[in-house]
C-alpha positions in Angstrom: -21.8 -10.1 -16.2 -23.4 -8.0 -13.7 -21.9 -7.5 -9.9 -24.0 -9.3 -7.7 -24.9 -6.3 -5.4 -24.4 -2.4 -5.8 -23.1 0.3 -3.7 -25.7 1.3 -1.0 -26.9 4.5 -0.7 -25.1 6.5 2.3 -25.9 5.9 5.9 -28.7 7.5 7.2 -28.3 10.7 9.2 -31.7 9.7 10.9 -31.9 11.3 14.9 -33.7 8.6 15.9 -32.7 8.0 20.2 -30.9 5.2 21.6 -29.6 3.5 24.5 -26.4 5.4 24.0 -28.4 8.8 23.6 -29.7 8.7 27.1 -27.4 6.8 29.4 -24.5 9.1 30.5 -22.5 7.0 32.1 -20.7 4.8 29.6 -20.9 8.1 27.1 -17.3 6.9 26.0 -18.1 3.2 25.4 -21.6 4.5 23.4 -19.1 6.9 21.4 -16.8 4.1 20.7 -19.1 1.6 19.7 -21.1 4.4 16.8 -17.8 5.2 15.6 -17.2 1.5 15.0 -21.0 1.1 13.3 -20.1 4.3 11.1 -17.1 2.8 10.2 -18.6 -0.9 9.4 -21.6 1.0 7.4 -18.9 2.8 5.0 -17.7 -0.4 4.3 -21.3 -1.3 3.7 -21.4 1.5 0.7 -18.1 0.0 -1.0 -18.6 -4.1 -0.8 -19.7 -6.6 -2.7 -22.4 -8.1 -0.9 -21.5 -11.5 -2.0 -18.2 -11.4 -1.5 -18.9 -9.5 2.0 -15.6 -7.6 1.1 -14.4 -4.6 -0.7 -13.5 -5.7 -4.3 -11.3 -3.7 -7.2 -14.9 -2.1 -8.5 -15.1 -0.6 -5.0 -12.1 0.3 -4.7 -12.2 2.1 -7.8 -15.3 3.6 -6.2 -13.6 4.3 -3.2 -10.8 6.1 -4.6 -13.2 8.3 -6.8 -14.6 9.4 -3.6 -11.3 9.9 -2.1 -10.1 12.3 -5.5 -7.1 10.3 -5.6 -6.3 7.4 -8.3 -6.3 3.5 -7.8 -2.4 3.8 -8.9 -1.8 6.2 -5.9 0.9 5.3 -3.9 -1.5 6.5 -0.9 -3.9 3.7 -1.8 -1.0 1.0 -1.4 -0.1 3.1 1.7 -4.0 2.5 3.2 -3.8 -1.1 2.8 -0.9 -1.1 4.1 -2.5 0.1 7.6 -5.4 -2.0 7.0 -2.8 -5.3 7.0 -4.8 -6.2 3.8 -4.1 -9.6 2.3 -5.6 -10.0 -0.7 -4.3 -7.6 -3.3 -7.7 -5.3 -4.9 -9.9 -6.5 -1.5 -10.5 -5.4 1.5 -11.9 -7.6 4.0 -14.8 -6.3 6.7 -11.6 -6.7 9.5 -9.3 -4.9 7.3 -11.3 -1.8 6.8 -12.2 -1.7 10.7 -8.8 -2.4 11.9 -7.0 0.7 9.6 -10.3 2.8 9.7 -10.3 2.9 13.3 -6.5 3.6 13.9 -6.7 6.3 11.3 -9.9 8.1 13.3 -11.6 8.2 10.0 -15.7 6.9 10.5 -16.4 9.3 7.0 -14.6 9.9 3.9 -14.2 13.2 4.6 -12.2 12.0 7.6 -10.4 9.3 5.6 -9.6 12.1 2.8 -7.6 14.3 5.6 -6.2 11.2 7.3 -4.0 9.9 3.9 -1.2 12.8 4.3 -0.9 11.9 8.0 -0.5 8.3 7.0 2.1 9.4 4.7 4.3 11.0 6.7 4.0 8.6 9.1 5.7 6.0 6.7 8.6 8.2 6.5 9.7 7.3 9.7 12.7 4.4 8.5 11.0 1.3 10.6 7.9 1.8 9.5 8.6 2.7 5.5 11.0 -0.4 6.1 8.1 -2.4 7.0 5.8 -0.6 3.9 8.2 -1.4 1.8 8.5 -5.2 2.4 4.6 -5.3 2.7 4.0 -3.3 -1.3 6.4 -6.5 -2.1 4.0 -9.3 -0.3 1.3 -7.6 -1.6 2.1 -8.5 -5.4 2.5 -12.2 -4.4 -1.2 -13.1 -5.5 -0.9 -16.6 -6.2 -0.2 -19.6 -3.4 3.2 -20.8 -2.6 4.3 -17.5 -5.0 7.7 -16.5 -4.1 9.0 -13.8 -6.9 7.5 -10.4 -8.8 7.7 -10.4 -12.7 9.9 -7.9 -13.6 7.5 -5.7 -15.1 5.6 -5.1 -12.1 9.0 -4.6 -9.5 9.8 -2.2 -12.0 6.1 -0.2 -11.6 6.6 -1.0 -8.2 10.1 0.6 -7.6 8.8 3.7 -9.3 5.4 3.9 -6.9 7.3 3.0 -3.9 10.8 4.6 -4.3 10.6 7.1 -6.6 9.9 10.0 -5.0 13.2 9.4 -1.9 15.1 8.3 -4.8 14.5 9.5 -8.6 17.9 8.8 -10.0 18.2 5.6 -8.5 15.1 4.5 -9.6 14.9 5.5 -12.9 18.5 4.0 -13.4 17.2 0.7 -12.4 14.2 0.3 -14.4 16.1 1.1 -17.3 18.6 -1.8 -16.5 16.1 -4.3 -15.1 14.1 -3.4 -18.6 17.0 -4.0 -20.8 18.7 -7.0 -18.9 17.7 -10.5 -19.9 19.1 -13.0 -17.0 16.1 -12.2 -14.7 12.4 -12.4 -15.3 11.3 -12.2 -11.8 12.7 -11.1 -8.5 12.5 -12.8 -4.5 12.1 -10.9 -2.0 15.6 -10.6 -0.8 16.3 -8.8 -4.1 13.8 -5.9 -3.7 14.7 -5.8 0.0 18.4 -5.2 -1.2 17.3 -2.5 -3.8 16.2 -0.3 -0.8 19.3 -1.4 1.1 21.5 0.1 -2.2 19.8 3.1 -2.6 19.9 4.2 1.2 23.9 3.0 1.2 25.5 3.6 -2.0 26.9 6.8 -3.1 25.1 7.2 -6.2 25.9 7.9 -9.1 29.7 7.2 -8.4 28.7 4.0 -6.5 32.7 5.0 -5.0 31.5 2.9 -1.8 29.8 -0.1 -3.2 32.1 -3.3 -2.5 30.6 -6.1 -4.0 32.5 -8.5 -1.4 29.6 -7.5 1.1 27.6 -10.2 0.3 25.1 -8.2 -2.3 22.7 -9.9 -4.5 24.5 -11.0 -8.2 21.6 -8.6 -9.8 22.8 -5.7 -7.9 26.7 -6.3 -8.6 25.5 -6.9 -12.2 23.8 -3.7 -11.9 26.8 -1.5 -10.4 29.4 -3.4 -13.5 26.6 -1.6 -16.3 26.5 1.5 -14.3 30.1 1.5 -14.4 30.1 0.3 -18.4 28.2 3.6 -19.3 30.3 5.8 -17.1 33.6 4.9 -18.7 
């Protein structure tokens, strides 16, 4: 079935004069309030008109004007800043509230903006808070409490894999080969972060498994420890 609308054509660059052209006083409020219109007519060129929302298709769009992926970790990142709630939409409040703290009223702006974003997640608080908000994120049904495996897994890797390869890879391969869980809460992904910051790895000689870890993580640790003796 068709979408109900299409991407609009790019803003117009028209000259045309107004109000804020020609009143000098409130030059800073005028500025303000076209940066905001710029921003809410981008949004225009991504939404679904029905919907009044960005949706996966314009995402995908977006991204393709961005040069990165839909997968990209910086994409997560972005909704992230925008607080979004939905996973794959973007509200009309969502794009204005991460557009305007990113300074980005044009692609091109949003394009140079995404590595600033990512270093500022790796400052700990807020890569803390990131990381707890790519969990949320996945919980797309009401009342949903746990991930399915297969997507933690996919997540660990988009999330942690680049601070922490070895840890990573490790624990895909035992979440993938394990059979007592099929999904994971949220204080189980919180405590894989918590593990790979903490632990030693791969000795693990500093894990105690009296400080209150999660049973998958102990069970983790004893099949680490299976395959290094």
């Amino acid at each position: 079935m068709p979408r109900a609308s299409k991407r609009k054509a790019a803003p117009s660059t028209s000259t045309s004069v107004t109000s804020c052209d020609v009143v000098p006083p409130r030059a800073g409020k005028c500025k303000s309030r076209k940066v905001v219109d710029r921003i809410g007519s981008l949004f225009e060129l991504y939404a679904n008109q029905s919907l009044n929302m960005i949706d996966p298709e314009g995402i995908e769009a977006l991204c393709s004007d961005l040069g990165v992926d839909h997968t990209n970790v910086r994409i997560l990142m972005l909704a992230w800043k925008m607080k979004a709630e939905k996973q794959g939409y973007f509200s009309r409040d969502e794009w204005q509230r991460g557009l305007k703290e990113l300074h980005a009223d044009t692609i091109s702006k949003l394009k140079k903006a995404l590595p600033g974003l990512e270093k500022e997640l790796m400052t700990p608080p807020k890569f803390e808070d990131f990381y707890a908000y790519a969990f949320r994120y996945c919980l797309t049904e009401e009342r949903q409490k746990s991930v399915d495996i297969e997507t933690v897994c996919e997540l660990l890797n988009l999330v942690l894999g680049t601070l922490y390869r070895l840890q990573v890879d490790l624990l895909i391969k035992y979440l993938k080969v394990q059979s007592e869980y099929r999904a994971l809460n949220m204080d189980q992904w919180l405590h894989f972060y918590r593990f790979c910051k903490e632990i030693s790895f791969p000795d693990l000689q500093n894990y105690d498994s009296d400080q209150a870890w999660p049973v998958i993580i102990d069970n983790f640790v004893e099949w680490m420890r299976d395959k290094q003796s």
